[in-house]
C-alpha positions as CSV (number, residue, x, y, z in Angstrom):
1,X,195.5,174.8,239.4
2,X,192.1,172.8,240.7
3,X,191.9,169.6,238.9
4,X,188.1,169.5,237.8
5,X,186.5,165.9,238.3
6,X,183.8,165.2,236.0
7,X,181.6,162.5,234.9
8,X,178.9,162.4,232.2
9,X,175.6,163.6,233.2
10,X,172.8,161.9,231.7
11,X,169.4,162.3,233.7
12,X,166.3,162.8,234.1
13,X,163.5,160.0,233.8
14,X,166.4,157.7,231.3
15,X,168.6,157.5,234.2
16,X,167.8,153.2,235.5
17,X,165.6,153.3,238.3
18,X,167.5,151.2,240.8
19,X,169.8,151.2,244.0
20,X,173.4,150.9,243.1
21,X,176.3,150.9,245.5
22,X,179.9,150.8,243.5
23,X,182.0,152.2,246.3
24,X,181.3,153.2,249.8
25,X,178.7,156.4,250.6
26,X,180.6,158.8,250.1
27,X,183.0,157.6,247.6
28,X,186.7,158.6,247.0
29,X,185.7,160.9,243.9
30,X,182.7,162.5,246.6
31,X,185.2,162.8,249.0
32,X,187.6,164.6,246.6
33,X,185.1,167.1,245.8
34,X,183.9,167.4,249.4
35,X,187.5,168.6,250.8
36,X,186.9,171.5,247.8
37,X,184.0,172.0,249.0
38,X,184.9,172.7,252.7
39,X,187.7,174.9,251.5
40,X,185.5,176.9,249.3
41,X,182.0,177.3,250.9
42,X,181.0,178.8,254.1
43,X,180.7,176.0,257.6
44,X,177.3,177.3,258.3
45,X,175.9,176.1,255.0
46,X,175.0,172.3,255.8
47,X,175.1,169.2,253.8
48,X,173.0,166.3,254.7
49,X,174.8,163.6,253.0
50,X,178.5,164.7,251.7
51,X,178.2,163.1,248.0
52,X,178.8,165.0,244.7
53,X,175.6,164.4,242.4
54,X,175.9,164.2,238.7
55,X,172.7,162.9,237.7
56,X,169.0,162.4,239.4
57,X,165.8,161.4,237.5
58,X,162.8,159.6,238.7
59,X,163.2,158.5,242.4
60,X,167.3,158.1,241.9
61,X,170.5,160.2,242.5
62,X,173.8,159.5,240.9
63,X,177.1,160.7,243.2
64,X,180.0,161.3,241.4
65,X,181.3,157.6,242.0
66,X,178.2,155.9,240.2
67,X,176.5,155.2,243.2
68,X,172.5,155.1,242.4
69,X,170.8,156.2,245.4
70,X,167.3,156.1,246.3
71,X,165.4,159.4,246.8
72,X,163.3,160.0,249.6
73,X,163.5,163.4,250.0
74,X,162.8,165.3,246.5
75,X,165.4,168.0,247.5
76,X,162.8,168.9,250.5
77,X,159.7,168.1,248.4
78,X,161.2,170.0,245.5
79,X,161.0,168.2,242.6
80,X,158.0,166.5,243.1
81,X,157.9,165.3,239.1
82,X,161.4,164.0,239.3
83,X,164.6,165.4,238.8
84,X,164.9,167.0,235.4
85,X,161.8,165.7,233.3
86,X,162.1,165.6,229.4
87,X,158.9,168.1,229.7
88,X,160.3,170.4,232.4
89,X,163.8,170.4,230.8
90,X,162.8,171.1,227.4
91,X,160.4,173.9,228.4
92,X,163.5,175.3,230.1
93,X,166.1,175.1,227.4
94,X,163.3,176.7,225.0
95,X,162.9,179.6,227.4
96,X,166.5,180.1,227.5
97,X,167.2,180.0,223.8
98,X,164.5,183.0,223.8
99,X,165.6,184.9,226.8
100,X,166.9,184.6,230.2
101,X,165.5,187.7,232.0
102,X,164.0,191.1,231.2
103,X,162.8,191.6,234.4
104,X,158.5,191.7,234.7
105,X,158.4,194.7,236.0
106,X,160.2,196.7,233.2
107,X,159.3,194.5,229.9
108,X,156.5,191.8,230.9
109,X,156.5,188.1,229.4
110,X,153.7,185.7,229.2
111,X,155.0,182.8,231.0
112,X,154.1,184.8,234.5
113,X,150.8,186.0,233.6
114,X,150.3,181.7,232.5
115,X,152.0,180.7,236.1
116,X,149.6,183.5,237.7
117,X,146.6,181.9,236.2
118,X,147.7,178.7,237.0
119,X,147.9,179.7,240.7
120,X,144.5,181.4,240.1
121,X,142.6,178.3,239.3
122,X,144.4,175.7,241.3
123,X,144.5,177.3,245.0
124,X,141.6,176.8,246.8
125,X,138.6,178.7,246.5
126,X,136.1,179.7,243.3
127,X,136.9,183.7,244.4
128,X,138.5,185.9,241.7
129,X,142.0,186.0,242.9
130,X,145.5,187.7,242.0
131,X,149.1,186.2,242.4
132,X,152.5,187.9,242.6
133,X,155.6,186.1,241.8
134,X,159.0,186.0,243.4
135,X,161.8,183.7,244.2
136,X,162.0,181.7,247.3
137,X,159.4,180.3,249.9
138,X,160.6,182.7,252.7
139,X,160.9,185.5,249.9
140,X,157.0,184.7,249.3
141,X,156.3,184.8,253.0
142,X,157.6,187.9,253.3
143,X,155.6,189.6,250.8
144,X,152.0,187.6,252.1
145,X,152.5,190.1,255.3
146,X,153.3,193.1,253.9
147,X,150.1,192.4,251.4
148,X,148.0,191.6,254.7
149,X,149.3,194.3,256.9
150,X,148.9,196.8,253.6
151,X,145.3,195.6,253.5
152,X,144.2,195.3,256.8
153,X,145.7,198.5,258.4
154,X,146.8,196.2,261.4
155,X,150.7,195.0,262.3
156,X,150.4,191.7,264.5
157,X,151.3,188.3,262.9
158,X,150.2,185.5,264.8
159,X,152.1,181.9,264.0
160,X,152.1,178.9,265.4
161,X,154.5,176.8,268.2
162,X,156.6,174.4,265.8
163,X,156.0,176.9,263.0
164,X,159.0,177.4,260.3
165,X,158.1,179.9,257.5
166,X,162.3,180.4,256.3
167,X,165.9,181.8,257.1
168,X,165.4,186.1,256.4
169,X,165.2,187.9,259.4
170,X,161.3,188.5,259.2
171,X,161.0,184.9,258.6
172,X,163.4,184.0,261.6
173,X,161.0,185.6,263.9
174,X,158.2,183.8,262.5
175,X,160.0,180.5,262.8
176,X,159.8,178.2,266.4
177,X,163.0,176.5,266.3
178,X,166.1,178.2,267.6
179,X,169.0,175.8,266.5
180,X,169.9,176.2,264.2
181,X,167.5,178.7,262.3
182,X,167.6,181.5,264.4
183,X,170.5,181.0,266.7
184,X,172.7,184.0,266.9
185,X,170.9,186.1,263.9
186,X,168.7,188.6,266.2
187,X,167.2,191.1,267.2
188,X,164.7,189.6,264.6
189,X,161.4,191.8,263.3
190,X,158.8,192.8,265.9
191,X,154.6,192.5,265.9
192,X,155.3,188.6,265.9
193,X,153.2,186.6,268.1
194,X,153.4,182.6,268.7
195,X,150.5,180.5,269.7
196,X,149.8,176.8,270.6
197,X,149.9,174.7,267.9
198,X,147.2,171.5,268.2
199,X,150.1,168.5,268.0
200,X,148.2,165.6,268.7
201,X,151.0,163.3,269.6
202,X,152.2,165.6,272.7
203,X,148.7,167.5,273.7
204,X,147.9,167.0,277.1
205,X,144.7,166.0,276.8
206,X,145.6,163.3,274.3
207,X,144.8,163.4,270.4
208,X,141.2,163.4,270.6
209,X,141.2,166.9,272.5
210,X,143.7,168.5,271.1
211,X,142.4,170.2,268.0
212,X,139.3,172.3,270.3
213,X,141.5,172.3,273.1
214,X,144.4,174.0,270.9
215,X,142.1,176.4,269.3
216,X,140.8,177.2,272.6
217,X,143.8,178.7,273.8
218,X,145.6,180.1,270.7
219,X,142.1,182.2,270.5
220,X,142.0,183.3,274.1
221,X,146.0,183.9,273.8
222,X,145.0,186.2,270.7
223,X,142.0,188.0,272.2
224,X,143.5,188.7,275.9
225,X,147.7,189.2,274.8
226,X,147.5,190.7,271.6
227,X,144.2,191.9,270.9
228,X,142.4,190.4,267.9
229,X,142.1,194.2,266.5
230,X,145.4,194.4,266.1
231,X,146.1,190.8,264.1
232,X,146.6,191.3,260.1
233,X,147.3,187.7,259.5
234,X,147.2,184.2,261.5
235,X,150.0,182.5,259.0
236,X,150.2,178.8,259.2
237,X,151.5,175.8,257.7
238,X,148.3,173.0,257.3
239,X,150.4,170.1,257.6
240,X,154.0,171.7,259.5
241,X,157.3,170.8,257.8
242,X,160.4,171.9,259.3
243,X,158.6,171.2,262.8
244,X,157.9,167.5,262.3
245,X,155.2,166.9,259.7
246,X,152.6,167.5,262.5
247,X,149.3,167.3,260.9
248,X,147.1,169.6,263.3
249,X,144.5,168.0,265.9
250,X,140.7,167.4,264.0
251,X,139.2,171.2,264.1
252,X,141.9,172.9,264.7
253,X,142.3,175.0,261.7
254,X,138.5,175.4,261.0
255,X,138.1,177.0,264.3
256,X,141.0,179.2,263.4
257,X,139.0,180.2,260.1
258,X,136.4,181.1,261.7
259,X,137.9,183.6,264.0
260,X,139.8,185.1,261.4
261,X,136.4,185.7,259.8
262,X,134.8,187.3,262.9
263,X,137.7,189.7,263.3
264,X,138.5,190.9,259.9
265,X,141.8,188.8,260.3
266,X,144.1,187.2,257.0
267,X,144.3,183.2,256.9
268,X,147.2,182.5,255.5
269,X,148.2,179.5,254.5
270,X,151.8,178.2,253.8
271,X,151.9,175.8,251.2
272,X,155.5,175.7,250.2
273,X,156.3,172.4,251.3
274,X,152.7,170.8,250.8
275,X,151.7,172.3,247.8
276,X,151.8,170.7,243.9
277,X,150.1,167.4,244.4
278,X,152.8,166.7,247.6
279,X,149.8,165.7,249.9
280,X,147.3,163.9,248.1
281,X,145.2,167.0,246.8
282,X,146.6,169.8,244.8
283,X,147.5,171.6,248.2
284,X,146.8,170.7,252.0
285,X,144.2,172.9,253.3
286,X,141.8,170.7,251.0
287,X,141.7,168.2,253.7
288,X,140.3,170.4,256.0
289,X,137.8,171.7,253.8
290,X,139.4,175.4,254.6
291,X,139.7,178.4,252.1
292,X,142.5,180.5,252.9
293,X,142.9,184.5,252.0
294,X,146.4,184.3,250.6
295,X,148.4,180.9,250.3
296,X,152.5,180.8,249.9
297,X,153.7,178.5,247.0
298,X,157.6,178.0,246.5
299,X,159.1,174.3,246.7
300,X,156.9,171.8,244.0
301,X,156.2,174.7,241.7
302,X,159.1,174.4,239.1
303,X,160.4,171.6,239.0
304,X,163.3,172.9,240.7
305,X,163.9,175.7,239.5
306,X,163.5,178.9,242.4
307,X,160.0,180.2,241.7
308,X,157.2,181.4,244.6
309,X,154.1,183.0,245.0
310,X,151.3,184.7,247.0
311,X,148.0,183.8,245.2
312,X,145.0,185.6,247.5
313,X,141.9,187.2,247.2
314,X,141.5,189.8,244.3
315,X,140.6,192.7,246.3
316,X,143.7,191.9,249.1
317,X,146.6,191.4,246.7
318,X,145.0,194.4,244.8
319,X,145.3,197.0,247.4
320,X,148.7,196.8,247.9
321,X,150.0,200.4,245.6
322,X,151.4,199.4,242.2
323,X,155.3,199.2,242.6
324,X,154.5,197.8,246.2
325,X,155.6,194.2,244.9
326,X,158.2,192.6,243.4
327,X,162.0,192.3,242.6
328,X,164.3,191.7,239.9
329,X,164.6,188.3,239.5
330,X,160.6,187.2,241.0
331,X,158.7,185.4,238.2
332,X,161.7,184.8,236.0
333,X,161.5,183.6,232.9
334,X,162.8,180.7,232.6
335,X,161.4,179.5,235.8
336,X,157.7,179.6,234.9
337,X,158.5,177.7,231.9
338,X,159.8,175.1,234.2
339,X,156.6,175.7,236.5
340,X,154.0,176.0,233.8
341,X,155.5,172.3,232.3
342,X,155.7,171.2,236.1
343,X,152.1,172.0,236.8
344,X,150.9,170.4,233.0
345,X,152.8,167.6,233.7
346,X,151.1,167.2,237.5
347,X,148.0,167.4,235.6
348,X,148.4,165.1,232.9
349,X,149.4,162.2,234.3
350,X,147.6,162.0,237.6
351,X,150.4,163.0,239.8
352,X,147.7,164.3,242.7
353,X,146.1,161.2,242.5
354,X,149.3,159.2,242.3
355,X,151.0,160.7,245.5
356,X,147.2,159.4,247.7
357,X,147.7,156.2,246.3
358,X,151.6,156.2,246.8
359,X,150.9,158.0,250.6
360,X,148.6,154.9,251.4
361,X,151.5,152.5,250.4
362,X,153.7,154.6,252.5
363,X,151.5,154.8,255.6
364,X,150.9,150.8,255.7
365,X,154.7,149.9,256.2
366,X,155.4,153.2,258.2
367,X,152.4,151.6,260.1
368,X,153.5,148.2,260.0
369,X,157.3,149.4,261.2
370,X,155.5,150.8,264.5
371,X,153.6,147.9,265.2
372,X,157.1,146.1,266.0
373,X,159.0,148.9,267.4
374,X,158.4,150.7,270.8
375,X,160.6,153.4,269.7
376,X,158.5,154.6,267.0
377,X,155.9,156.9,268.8
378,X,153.5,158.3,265.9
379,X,153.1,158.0,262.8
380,X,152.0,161.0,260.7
381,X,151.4,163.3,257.3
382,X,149.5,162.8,254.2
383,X,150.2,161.8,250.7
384,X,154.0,161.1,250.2
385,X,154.2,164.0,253.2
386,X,154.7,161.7,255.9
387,X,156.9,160.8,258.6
388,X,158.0,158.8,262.0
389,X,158.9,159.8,265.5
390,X,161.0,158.5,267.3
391,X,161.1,158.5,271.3
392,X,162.8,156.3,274.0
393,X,160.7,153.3,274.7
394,X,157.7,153.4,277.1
395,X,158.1,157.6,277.2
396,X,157.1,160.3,275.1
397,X,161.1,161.5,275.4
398,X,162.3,162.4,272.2
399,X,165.2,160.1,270.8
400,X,166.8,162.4,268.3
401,X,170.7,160.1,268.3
402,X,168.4,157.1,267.2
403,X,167.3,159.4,264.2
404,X,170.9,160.1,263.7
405,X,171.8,156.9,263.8
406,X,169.1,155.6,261.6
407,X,169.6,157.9,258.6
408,X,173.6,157.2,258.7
409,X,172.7,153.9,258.4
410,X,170.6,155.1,255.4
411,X,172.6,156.8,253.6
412,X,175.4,154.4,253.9
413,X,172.9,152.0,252.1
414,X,172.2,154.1,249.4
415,X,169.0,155.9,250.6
416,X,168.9,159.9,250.9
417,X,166.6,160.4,253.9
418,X,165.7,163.3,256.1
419,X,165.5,164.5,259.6
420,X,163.1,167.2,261.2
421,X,161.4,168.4,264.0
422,X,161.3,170.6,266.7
423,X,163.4,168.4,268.8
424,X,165.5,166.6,266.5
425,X,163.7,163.1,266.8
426,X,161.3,162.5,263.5
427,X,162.4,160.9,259.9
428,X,160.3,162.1,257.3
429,X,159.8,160.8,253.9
430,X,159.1,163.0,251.2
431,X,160.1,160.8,247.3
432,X,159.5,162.0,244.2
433,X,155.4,161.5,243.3
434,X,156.9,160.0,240.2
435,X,158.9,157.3,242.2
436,X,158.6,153.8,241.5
437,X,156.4,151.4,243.8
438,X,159.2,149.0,243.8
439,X,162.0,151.5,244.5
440,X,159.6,152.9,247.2
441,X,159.7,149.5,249.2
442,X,163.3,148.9,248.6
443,X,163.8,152.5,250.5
444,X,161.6,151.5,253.4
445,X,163.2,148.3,253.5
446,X,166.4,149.8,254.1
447,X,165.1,152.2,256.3
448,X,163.3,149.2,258.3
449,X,167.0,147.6,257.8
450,X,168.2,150.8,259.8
451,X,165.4,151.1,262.5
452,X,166.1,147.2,263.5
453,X,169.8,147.8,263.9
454,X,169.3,150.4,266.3
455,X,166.5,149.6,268.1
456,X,167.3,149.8,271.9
C-alpha cells in the first residue's frame, strides 16, 4: 500500500505573499513524492523544478514541505490572475454544483455562447466575428487551419523560423525547434512552409534592418518557393514564446499584413501565450497596430483551467460546414465559468493596465542587470512578457549552461523561473499580473543573486 502524503491546502489570494525557505528546494516530503512520481509517470513528461505543490495564490507556490516560492512563471503565462482567485474558484464550484459536462454540441449551455462573446468584443478588430471553443492551445491551432484552408480553397501554411504553435503532429510540423518538440515524432503533416522570422538581436544587418529586411525575404521566399496562390494562412506568434520572447524587427508584421491582403491570404495570429492582459494590451498584435483574420487564445483565458479558441472573421469561421468543428470536451462547462470570471476579473481591476506598469518595472532591472553583465546580450518582450539572453562575453554565441546554471540557482532560492529559446540560452519572466511589486523585486534580486554567481 502507497502511503499518501498530504498537507492542508489553503490557497488562492489568502495564501501570505512572501518567500519562505523551511527545508532545502526540493524538500524531503517533495522528494518523497518525486520518487512516486518517476515510478508512475512517463520519462518523456518533464518537470522543471521537482517540488510537490499544495497551495499557490497571488505570485506564491507552496511545495509540499512549506516552502513559499516566488512565481515567475504563471504555469507558462497561465494563470495570469493568480492561482485560484476567490472569483475564478467560486464561479467554478458553482458550475460544478450545476453540471460538469453535457457536451455543446449535443445540449448547449450559456457559459460558451458568454466566453464566445467575450472573444468577440475583446480580439482585435470592430468586424462582426465568430469563435469556436476547444481545449488546448495546439488543439486551437489545429482547428484555425482547417477553418483557413476550408475557407480559402488553398493548403500551404506558412510559419515562421523560431515559431512553436504545440506538441500534435500538425502542430510539430509547424513548430522550429527539434529538441525536444519534434525529435523522433515524424513524418509530421505536409503543406507546411517556414520562413525568416525578423529577430532583431541575431539579423545580419543589425536591429534597425531587420524588420524590412525580414519581410523582404519571407515574401520573396513565399512568392518564388511556394507560390502565394497556394498559401491559406501565414500563422504567427506577435511576440514568439517557446522561441525566446523575440519581439519581431519594427515593420515586420505590417508588411506581412499587407501581403496577406494582396493575395487573399489568412493572418493568423497566435495569442496563446500573449493573450489576456499578458503584454500590456488585451492581446499583442495591438502593439503593432495589426488586425488579424483569426487569433488562437488558450493559456490566460481560464484561470487555469484548459479552455481555447479561434475567434475570426464572421464570414471565415462561418464557412466552415456545421459539424466541421468541435469535440467533446471543447468549451466545457466548467471552464468558461472559470474564463468568463477570469476575463471580468481582468477587467475589473485593471489587470491590462497593471501588467504595462508591472512590465516597465520589470524592463528597468532587466535593463539595469545588462548594464553590468557582458553576458546578458538583449533584453526583450512586453508587459510582464519579457526576457534575457544570455551569450558568451564579447560574441553573439549562445550560453545555454549559464541559463542552466542560473535558474538552479533560482530555484534553490525559492524562485520558479523559466528557460526558452531556440538555442537553450534565454530566461524569461512571465509572474502572475496580480504579483506583488515587492515580491517582484525580491525575485529579480534573487535572479540578479544568480546571474552574479555565474558570471564568467
Amino acid at each position: 500500500m502507497t502511503d499518501v502524503i498530504t498537507t492542508p491546502t489553503v490557497g488562492g489570494p489568502t495564501l501570505p505573499q512572501e518567500r519562505r525557505l523551511v527545508t532545502a528546494i526540493p524538500g524531503p516530503r517533495s522528494l518523497a513524492l518525486h520518487a512516486r512520481r518517476q515510478a508512475a509517470v512517463a520519462s518523456g513528461v518533464s518537470s522543471t523544478l521537482p517540488i510537490q505543490v499544495v497551495a499557490a495564490g497571488g505570485g506564491v507556490l507552496v511545495d509540499v514541505d512549506g516552502n513559499s516560492l516566488i512565481d515567475l512563471g504563471s504555469g507558462i503565462a497561465v494563470v495570469n490572475v493568480g492561482n485560484a482567485d476567490t472569483e475564478v474558484a467560486a464561479a467554478v464550484a458553482a458550475q460544478a454544483a450545476a453540471f460538469t459536462h453535457t457536451c455543446f454540441m449535443i445540449t448547449p449551455y450559456e457559459g460558451y455562447v458568454a466566453v464566445a462573446e467575450h472573444l468577440n468584443r475583446l480580439t482585435p478588430g470592430d468586424h462582426e466575428k465568430r469563435s469556436a471553443l476547444f481545449n488546448s492551445g495546439a488543439e486551437a491551432v489545429e482547428n484555425a487551419v482547417k477553418i483557413a484552408r476550408h475557407a480559402t480553397g488553398r493548403s500551404a501554411v506558412v510559419v515562421l523560423d523560431h515559431a512553436y504553435h504545440g506538441r500534435t503532429n500538425l502542430t510539430m510540423a509547424l513548430t522550429a525547434k527539434s529538441m525536444p518538440y519534434k525529435a523522433g515524432f515524424g513524418p509530421f503533416a505536409p503543406e507546411v512552409y517556414r520562413v525568416p522570422m525578423a529577430y532583431p538581436y541575431r539579423w545580419p544587418g543589425g536591429p534597425d534592418a531587420c524588420g524590412p529586411e525580414a519581410a523582404t525575404q519571407a515574401i520573396d521566399h513565399i512568392r518564388t518557393e511556394i507560390g502565394a496562390d497556394n498559401v491559406a494562412a501565414i500563422l504567427v506568434e506577435p511576440i514568439q514564446g517557446e522561441g525566446g520572447f523575440i519581439v519581431p524587427g519594427e515593420g515586420y508584421l505590417p508588411a506581412l499584413v499587407d501581403f496577406c491582403r494582396e493575395h487573399g491570404i489568412l493572418f493568423v495570429a497566435d495569442e496563446i501565450q500573449t493573450g489576456f492582459g499578458r503584454t500590456g494590451h488585451w492581446f499583442a498584435s495591438e502593439h503593432e497596430g495589426i488586425v488579424p483574420d483569426l487569433v488562437t487564445t488558450a493559456k490566460g483565458i481560464a484561470g487555469g483551467l484548459p479552455l481555447a479558441g479561434v475567434t475570426g472573421r464572421a464570414a471565415l469561421m462561418d464557412a466552415v460546414h456545421v459539424g466541421g468543428l468541435g469535440g467533446t470536451y471543447g468549451g466545457n462547462p466548467v471552464a468558461c465559468a472559470a474564463a468568463v470570471a477570469t476575463i471580468e476579473l481582468i477587467e475589473r481591476d485593471g489587470l491590462v493596465e497593471r501588467a504595462a506598469t508591472l512590465g516597465d518595472v520589470l524592463r528597468a532591472r532587466l535593463e539595469a542587470l545588462a548594464a553590468d553583465d557582458p553576458g546578458i546580450g538583449d533584453v526583450r518582450g512586453r508587459g510582464l512578457m519579457q526576457a534575457i539572453e544570455l551569450v558568451v562575453p564579447g560574441s553573439t554565441s549562445p550560453d545555454p549552461a549559464r541559463v542552466r546554471a542560473v535558474l538552479a540557482a533560482c530555484h534553490a532560492a525559492g524562485v520558479v523561473t523559466l528557460g526558452a529559446g531556440t538555442y537553450g540560452n534565454v530566461i524569461r519572466f512571465l509572474p502572475p499580473l496580480v504579483i506583488g511589486e515587492d515580491l517582484l523585486h525580491e525575485g529579480l534580486t534573487v535572479v540578479a543573486d544568480a546571474l552574479a554567481a555565474t558570471r564568467p
